[in-house]
Backbone as numpy.savetxt, mean C-alpha at the origin, in Angstrom:
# Nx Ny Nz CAx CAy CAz Cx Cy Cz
-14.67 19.04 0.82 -14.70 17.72 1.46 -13.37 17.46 2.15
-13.78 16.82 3.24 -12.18 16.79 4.32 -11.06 15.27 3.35
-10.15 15.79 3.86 -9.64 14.23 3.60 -9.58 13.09 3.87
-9.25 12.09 3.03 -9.72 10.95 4.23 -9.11 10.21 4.85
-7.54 10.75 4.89 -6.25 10.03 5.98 -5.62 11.43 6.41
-5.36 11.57 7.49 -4.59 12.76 7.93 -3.80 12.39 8.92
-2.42 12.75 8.60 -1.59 12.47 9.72 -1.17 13.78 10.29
-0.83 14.02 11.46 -0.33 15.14 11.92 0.84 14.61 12.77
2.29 15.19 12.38 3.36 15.47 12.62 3.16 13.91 13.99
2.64 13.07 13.02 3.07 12.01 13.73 4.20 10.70 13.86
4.27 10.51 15.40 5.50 9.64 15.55 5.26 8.51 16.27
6.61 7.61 16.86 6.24 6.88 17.92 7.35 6.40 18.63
8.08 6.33 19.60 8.87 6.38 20.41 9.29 5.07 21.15
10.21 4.36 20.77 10.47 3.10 21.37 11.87 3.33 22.37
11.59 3.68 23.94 12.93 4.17 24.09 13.60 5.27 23.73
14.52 5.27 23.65 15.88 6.44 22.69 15.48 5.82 20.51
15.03 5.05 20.91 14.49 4.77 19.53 13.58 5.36 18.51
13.32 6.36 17.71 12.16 6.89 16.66 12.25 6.14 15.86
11.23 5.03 15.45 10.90 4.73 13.92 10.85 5.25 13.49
9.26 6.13 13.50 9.01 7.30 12.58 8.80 8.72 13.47
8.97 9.61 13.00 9.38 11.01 14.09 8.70 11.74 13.14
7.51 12.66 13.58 7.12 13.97 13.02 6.67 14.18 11.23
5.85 12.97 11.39 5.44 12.78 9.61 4.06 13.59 9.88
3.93 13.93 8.47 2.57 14.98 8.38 2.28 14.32 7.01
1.38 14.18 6.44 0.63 14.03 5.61 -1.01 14.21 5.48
-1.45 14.15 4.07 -2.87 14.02 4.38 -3.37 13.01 2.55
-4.11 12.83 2.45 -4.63 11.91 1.06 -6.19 12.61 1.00
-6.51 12.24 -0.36 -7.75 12.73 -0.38 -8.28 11.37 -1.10
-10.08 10.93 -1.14 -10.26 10.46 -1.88 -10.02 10.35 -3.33
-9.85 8.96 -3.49 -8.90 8.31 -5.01 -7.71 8.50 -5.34
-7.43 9.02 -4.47 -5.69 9.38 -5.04 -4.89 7.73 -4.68
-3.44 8.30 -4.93 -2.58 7.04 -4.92 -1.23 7.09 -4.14
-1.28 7.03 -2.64 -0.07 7.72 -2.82 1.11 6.25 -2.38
2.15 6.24 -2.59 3.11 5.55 -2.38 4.16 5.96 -1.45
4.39 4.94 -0.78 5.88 5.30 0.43 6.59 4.53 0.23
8.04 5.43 0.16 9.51 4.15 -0.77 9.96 5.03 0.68
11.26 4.01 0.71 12.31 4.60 1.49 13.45 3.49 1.93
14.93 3.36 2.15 15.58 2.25 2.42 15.02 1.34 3.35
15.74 0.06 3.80 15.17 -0.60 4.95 15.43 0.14 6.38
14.51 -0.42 7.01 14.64 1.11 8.42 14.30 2.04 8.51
13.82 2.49 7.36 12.82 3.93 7.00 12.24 4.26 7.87
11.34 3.23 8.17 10.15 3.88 8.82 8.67 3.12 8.26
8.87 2.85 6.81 7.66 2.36 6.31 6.68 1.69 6.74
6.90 0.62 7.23 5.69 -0.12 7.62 5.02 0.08 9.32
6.49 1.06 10.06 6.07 1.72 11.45 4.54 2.72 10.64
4.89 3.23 9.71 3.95 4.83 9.45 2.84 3.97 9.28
2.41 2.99 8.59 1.67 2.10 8.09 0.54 2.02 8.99
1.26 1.26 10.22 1.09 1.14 11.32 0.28 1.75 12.17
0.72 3.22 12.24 0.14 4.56 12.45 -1.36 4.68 12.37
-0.79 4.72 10.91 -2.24 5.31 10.11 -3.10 4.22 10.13
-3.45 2.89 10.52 -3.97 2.29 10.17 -4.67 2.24 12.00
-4.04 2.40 12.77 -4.06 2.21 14.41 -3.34 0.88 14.96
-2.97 0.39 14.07 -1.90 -0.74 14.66 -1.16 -0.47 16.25
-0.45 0.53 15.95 0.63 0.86 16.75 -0.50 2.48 17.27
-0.33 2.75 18.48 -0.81 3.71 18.94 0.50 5.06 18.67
0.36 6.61 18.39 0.83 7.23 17.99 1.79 7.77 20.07
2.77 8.20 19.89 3.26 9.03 21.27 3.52 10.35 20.94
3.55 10.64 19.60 3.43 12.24 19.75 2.63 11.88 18.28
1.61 13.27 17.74 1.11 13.55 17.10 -0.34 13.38 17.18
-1.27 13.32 15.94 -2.43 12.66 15.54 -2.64 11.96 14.13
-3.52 11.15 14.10 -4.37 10.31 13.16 -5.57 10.53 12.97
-5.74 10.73 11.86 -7.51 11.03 11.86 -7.79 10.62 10.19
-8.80 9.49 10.53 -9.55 8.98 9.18 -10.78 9.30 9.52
-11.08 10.56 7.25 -12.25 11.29 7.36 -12.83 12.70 8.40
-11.64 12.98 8.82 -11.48 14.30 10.40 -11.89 13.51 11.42
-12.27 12.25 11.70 -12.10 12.18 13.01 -11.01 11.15 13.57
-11.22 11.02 14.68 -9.50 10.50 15.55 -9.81 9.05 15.86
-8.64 8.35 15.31 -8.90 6.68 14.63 -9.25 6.13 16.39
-9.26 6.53 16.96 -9.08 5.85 18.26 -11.08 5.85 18.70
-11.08 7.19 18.25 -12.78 7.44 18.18 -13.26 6.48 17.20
-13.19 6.07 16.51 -14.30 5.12 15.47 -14.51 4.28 16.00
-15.68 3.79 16.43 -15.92 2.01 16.49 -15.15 1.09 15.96
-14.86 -0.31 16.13 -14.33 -1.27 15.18 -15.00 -1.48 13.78
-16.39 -1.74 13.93 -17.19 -2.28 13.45 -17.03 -1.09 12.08
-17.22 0.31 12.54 -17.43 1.37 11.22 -15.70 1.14 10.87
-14.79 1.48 11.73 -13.19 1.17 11.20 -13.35 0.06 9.98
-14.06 -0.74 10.11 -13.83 -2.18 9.39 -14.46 -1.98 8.10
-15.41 -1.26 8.15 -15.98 -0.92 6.55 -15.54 0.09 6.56
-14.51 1.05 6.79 -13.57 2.42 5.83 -12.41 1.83 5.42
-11.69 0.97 6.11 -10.37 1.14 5.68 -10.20 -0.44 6.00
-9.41 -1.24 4.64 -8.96 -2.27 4.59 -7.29 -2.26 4.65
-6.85 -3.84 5.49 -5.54 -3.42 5.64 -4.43 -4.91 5.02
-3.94 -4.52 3.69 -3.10 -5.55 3.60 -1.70 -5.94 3.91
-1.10 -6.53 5.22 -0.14 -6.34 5.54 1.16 -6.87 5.07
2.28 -6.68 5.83 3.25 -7.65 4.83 3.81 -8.82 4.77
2.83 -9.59 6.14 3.09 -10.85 6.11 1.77 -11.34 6.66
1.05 -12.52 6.22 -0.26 -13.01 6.95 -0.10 -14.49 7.19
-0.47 -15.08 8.19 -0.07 -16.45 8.20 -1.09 -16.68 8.98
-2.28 -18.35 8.30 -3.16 -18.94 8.91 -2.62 -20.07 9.17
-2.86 -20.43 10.56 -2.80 -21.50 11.22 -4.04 -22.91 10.64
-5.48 -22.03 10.30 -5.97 -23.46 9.63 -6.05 -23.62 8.11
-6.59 -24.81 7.71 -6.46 -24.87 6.54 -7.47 -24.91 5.52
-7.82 -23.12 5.63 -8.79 -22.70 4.62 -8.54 -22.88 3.65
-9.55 -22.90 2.39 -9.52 -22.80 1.02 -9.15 -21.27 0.86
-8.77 -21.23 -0.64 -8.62 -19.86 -1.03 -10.34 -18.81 -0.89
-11.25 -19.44 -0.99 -12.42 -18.84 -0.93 -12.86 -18.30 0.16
-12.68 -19.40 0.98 -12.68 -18.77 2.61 -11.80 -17.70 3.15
-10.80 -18.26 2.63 -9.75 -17.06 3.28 -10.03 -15.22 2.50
-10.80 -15.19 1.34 -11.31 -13.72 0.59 -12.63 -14.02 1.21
-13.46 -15.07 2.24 -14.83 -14.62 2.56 -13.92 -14.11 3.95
-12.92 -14.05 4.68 -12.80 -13.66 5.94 -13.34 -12.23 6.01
-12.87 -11.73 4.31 -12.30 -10.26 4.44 -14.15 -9.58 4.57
-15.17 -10.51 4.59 -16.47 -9.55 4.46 -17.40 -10.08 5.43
-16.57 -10.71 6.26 -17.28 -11.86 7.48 -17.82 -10.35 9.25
-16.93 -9.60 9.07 -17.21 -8.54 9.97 -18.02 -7.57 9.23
-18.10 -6.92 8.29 -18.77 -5.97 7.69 -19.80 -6.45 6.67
-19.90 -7.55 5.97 -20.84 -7.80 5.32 -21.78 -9.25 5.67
-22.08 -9.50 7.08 -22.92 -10.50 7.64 -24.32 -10.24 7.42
-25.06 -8.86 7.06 -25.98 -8.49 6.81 -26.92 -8.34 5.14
-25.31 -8.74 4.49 -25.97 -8.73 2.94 -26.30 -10.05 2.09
-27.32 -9.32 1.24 -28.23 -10.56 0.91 -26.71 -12.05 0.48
-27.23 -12.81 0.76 -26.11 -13.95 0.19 -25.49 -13.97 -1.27
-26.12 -13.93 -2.20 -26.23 -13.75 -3.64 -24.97 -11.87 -3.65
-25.32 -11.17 -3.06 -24.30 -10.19 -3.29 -23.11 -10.90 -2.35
-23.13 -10.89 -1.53 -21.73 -11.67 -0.67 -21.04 -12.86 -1.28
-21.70 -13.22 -2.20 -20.89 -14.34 -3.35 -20.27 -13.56 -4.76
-21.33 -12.90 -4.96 -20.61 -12.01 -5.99 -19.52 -11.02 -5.67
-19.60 -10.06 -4.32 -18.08 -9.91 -4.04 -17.38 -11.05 -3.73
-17.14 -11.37 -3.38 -16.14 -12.58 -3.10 -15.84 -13.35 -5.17
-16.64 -13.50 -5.77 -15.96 -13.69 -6.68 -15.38 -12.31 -7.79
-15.95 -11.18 -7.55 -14.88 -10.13 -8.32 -14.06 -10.03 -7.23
-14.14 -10.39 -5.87 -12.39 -9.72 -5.50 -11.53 -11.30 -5.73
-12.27 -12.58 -6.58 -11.23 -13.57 -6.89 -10.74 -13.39 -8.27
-11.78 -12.64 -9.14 -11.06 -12.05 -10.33 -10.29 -10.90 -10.09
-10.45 -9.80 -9.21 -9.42 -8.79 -9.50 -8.06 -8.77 -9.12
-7.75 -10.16 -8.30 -6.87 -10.64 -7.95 -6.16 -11.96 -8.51
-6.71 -12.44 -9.73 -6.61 -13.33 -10.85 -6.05 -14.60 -10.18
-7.60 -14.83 -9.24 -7.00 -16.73 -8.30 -8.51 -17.00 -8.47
-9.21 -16.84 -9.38 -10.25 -17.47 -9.15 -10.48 -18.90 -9.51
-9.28 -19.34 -10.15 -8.74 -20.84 -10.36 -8.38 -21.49 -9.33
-8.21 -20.77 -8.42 -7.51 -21.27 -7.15 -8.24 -21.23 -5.98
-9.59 -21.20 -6.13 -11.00 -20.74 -4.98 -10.64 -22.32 -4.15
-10.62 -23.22 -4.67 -10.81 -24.41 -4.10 -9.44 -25.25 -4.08
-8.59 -24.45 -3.76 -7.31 -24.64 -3.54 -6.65 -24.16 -1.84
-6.32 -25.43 -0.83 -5.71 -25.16 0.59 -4.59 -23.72 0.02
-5.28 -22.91 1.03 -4.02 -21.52 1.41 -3.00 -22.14 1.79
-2.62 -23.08 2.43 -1.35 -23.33 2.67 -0.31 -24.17 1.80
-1.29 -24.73 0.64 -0.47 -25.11 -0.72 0.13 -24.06 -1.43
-0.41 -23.03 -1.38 0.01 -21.92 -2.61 1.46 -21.45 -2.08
1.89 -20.96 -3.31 3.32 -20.46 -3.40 3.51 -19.26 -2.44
4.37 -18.19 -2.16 4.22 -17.09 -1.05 3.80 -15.94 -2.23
3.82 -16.06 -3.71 3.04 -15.04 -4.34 1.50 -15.22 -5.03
1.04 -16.59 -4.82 0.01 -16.78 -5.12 -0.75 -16.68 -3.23
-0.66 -16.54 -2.33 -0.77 -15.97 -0.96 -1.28 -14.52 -0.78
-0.23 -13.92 -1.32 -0.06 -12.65 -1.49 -1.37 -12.03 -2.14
-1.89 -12.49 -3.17 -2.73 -12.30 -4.06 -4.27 -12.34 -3.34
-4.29 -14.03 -2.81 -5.13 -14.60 -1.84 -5.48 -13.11 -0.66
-4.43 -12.56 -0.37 -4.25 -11.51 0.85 -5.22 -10.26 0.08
-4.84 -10.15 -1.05 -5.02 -8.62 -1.86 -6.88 -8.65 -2.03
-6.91 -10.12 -2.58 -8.44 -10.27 -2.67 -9.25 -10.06 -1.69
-8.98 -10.46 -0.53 -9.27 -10.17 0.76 -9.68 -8.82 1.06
-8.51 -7.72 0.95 -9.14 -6.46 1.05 -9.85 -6.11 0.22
-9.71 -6.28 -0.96 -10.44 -5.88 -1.88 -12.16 -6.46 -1.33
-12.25 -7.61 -0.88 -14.05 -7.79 -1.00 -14.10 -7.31 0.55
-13.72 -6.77 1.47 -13.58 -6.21 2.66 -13.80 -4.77 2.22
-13.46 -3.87 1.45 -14.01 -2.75 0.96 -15.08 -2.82 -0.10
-15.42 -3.70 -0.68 -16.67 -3.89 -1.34 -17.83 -4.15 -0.30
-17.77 -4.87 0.18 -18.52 -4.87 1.11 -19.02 -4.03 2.49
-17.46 -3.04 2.67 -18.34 -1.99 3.35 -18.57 -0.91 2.98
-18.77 -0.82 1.53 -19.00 0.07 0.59 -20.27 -0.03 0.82
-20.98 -0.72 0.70 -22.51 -0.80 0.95 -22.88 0.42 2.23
-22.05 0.39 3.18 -22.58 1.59 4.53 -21.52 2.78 4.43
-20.56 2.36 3.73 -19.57 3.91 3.69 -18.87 3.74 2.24
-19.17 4.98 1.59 -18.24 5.11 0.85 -16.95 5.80 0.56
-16.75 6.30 1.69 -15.04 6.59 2.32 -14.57 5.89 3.24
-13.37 5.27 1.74 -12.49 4.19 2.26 -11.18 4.70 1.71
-10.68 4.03 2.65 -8.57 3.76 2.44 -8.46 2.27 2.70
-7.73 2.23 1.34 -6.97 0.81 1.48 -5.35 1.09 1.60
-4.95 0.15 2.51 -3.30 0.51 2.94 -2.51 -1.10 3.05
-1.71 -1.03 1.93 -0.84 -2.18 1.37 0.61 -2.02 1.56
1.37 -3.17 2.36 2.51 -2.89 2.50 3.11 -3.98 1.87
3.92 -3.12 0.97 4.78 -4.14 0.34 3.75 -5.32 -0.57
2.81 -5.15 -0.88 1.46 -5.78 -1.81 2.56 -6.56 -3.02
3.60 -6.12 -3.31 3.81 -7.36 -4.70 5.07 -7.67 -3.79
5.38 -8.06 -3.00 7.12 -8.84 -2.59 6.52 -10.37 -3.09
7.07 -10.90 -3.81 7.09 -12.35 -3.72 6.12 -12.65 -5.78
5.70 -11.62 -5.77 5.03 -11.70 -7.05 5.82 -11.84 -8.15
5.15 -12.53 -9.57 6.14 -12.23 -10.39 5.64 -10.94 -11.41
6.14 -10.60 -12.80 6.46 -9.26 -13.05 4.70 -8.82 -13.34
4.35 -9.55 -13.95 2.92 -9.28 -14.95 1.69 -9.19 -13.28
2.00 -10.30 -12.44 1.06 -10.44 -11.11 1.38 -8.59 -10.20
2.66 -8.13 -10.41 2.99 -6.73 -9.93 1.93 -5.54 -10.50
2.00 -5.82 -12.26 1.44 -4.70 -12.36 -0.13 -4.90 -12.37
-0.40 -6.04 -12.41 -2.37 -6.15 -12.12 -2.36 -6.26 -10.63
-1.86 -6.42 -9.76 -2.14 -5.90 -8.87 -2.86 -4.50 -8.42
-1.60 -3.96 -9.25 -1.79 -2.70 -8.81 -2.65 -1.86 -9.34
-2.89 -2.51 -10.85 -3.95 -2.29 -11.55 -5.19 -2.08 -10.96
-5.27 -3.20 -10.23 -6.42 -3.34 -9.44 -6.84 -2.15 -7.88
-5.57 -2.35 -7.94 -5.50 -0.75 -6.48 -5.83 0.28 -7.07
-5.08 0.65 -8.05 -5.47 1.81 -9.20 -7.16 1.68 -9.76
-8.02 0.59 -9.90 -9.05 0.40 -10.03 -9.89 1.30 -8.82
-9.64 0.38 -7.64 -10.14 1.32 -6.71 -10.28 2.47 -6.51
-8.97 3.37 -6.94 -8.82 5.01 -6.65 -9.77 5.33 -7.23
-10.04 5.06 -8.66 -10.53 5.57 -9.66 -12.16 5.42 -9.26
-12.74 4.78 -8.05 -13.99 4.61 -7.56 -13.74 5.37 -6.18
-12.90 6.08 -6.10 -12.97 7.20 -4.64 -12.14 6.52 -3.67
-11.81 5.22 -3.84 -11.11 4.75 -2.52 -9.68 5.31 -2.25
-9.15 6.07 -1.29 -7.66 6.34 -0.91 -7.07 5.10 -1.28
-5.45 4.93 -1.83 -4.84 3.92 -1.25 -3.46 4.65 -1.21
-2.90 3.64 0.18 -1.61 4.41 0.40 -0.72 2.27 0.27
-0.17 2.78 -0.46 0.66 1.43 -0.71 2.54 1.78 -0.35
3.17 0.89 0.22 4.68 0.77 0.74 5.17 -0.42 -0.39
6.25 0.62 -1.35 6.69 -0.30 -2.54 8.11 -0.08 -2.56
8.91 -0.94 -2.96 10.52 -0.60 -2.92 11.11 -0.98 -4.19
10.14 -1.11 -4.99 10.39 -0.92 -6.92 9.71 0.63 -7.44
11.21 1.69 -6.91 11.25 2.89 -7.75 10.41 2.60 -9.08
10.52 2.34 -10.00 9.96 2.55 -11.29 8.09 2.13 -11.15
8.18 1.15 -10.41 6.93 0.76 -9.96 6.10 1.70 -9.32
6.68 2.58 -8.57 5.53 3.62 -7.62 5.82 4.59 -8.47
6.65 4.91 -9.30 6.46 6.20 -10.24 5.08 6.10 -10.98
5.33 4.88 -11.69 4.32 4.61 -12.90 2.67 4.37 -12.11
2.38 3.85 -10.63 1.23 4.24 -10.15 1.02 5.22 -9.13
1.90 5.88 -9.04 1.62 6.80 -7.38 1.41 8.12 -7.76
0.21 8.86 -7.73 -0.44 10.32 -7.79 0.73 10.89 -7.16
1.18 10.59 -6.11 2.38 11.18 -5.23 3.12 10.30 -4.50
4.19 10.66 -4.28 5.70 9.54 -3.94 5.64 10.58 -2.52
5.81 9.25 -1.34 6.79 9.43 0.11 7.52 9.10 0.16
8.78 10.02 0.28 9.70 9.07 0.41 10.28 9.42 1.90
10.54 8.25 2.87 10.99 7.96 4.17 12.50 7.54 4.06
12.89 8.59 5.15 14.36 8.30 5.54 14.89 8.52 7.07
15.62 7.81 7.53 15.68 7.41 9.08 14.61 8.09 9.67
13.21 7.45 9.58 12.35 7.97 10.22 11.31 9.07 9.69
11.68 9.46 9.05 11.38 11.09 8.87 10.70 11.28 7.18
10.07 12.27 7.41 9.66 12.53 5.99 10.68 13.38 5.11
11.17 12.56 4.15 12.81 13.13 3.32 11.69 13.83 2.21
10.79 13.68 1.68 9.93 14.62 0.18 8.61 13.53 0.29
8.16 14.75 -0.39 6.44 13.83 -0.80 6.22 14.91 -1.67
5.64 14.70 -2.97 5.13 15.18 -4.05 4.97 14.55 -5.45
4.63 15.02 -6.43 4.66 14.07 -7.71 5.84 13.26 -8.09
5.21 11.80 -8.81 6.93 11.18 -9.03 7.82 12.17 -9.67
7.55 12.67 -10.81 9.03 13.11 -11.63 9.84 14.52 -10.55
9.04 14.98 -9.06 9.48 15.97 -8.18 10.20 15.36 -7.59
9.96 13.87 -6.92 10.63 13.43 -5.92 11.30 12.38 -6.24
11.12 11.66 -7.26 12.13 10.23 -7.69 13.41 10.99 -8.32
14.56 11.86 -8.02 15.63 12.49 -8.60 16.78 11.51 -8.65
17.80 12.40 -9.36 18.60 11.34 -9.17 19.99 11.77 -8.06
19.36 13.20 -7.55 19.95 13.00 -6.37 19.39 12.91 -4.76
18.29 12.99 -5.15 17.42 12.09 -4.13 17.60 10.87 -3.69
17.65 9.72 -5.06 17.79 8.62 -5.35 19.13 8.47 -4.49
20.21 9.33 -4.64 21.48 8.89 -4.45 22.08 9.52 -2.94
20.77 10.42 -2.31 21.12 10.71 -0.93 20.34 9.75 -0.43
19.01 8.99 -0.48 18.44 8.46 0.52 18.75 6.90 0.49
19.05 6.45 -1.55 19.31 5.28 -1.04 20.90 4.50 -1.47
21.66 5.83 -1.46 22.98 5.38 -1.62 23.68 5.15 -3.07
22.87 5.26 -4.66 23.10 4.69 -5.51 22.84 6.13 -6.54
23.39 5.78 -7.76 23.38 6.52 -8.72 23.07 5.94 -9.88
20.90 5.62 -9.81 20.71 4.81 -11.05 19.65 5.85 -11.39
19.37 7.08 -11.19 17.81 7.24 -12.05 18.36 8.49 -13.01
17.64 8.34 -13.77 17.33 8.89 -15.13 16.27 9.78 -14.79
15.70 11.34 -14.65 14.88 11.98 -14.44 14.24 11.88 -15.48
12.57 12.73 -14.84 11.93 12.89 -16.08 12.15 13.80 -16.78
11.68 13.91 -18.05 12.05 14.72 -19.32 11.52 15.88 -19.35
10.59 16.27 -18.49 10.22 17.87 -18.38 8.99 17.98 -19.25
8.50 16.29 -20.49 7.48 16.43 -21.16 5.98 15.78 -20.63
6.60 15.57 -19.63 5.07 14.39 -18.58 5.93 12.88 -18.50
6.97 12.67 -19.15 7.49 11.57 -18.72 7.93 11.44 -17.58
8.19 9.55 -17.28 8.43 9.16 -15.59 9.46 9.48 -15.55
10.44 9.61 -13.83 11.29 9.01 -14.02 12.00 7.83 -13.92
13.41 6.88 -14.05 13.27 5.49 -14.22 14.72 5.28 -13.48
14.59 4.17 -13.03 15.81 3.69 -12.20 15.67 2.31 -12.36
17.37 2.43 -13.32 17.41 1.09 -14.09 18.97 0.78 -13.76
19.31 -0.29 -13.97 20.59 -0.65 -13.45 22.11 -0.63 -14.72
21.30 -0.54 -15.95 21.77 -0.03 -17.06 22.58 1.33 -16.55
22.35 1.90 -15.94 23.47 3.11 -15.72 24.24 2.78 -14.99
23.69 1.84 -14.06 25.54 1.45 -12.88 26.31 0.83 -13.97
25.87 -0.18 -14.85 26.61 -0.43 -16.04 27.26 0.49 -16.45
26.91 1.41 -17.34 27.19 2.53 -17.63 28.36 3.33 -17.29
28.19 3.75 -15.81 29.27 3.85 -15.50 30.50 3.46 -15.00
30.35 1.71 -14.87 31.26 0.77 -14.21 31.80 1.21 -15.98
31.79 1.04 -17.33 31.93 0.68 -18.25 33.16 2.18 -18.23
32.31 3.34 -18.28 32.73 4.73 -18.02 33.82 4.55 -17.38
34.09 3.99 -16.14 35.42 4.00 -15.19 36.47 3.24 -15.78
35.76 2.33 -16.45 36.78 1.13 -16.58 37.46 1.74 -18.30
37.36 2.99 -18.79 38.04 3.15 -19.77 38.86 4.33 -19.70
38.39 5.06 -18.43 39.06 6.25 -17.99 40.96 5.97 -17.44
């Protein structure tokens, strides 16, 4: 079975400018993969990419082997859901409306009674179903966020019904969240894999994409710096070429993560200061 995101040695060219220059990748159904990298990376340009946001100037894209530019909207809209890293409505939907947007293009055809029932598991898997009848523009920027997540989520339920190869692609999905809303989030992304859906998520809590990412990207001026399992690519001199710092702790060689904690800059501020 082909994969169902493929990038080829793709880029995009602003000027004398590369965001991203000559990334290759590919995902298969259910996997998890994660893209870290400093600010300026590249991250949410690649995002971009792969999703058809931004049209590619050198390379290719292809969701499922064929070329994103070839898909209809309509089939695009039931494979691949897109949560971005900032969403802002001008009116003033309820929280319910704003998770029915996400099944208003792809699921206009299903019986009503299922189009309510997604819409309320993607308000539980996103834990606002307290908040259905609550203005989007009251909520906090991490109860939003959530509002956003539910969204894709019943946007791939719903075009699950005509395809069941999908990618969901989240950028930056917990900024603004607090600690426990981070990891059910992702819980919930991780839910998905585990039903065949790709997801490629952009996270900048190291310990966070270790503990869910099948495989770590990591992006640096542009470019693909490693991609492979966390405890291959979260090092701690990885850590300390791409993002300047000397906090991770590798893994143990027994299946453990690895962890980047701030306890070691301690550590060694403590270390200096007795030398």
């Amino acid at each position: 079975m082909t994969n169902l995101i493929e990038a080829e040695a793709v880029g995009v060219t602003y000027g004398r400018h590369k965001p991203v220059d000559g990334v290759s990748l590919a995902l298969a159904a259910g996997e998890v993969l994660v893209v870290v990298g400093p600010n300026g990376a590249g991250k949410t340009t690649l995002i971009k990419l792969l999703t058809g946001e931004v049209a590619p100037t050198s390379g290719a894209v292809r969701l499922d082997g064929r070329a994103l530019g070839a898909i209809p909207a309509w089939q695009l809209a039931s494979q691949r859901a897109v949560m971005a890293q900032a969403t802002r409505l001008a009116f003033p939907f309820t929280v319910a409306e704003v998770v029915r947007i996400g099944i208003d293009s792809v699921g206009r055809a299903l019986a009503r009674t299922l189009r309510e029932r997604i819409i309320a598991d993607a308000l539980d898997a996103a834990d606002i179903a307290h908040l259905a009848a609550r203005s989007y523009q009251t909520l906090s920027g991490g109860e939003q966020q959530r509002v956003q997540f539910a969204r894709t989520f019943a946007q791939l339920q719903a075009g699950r019904q005509t395809s069941a190869r999908q990618v969901l692609f989240l950028d930056e999905p917990v900024a603004n969240l607090d600690l426990s809303h981070q990891i059910a989030l992702m819980e919930s992304a991780a839910g998905l894999a585990r039903v065949g859906v790709a997801v490629i998520a952009v996270l900048h809590d190291l310990n966070l994409a270790a503990t869910f990412a099948d495989r770590i990207l990591v992006m640096s001026g542009g470019r693909l710096h490693a991609l492979g399992a966390p405890g291959a690519v979260i090092t701690r001199a990885a850590v300390h070429e791409v993002f300047g710092v000397d906090l991770c702790r590798e893994a143990d060689g027994t299946g453990g993560l690895p962890i980047v904690l701030p306890q070691h800059y301690a550590e060694m501020r403590l270390a200096r200061g007795a030398a």
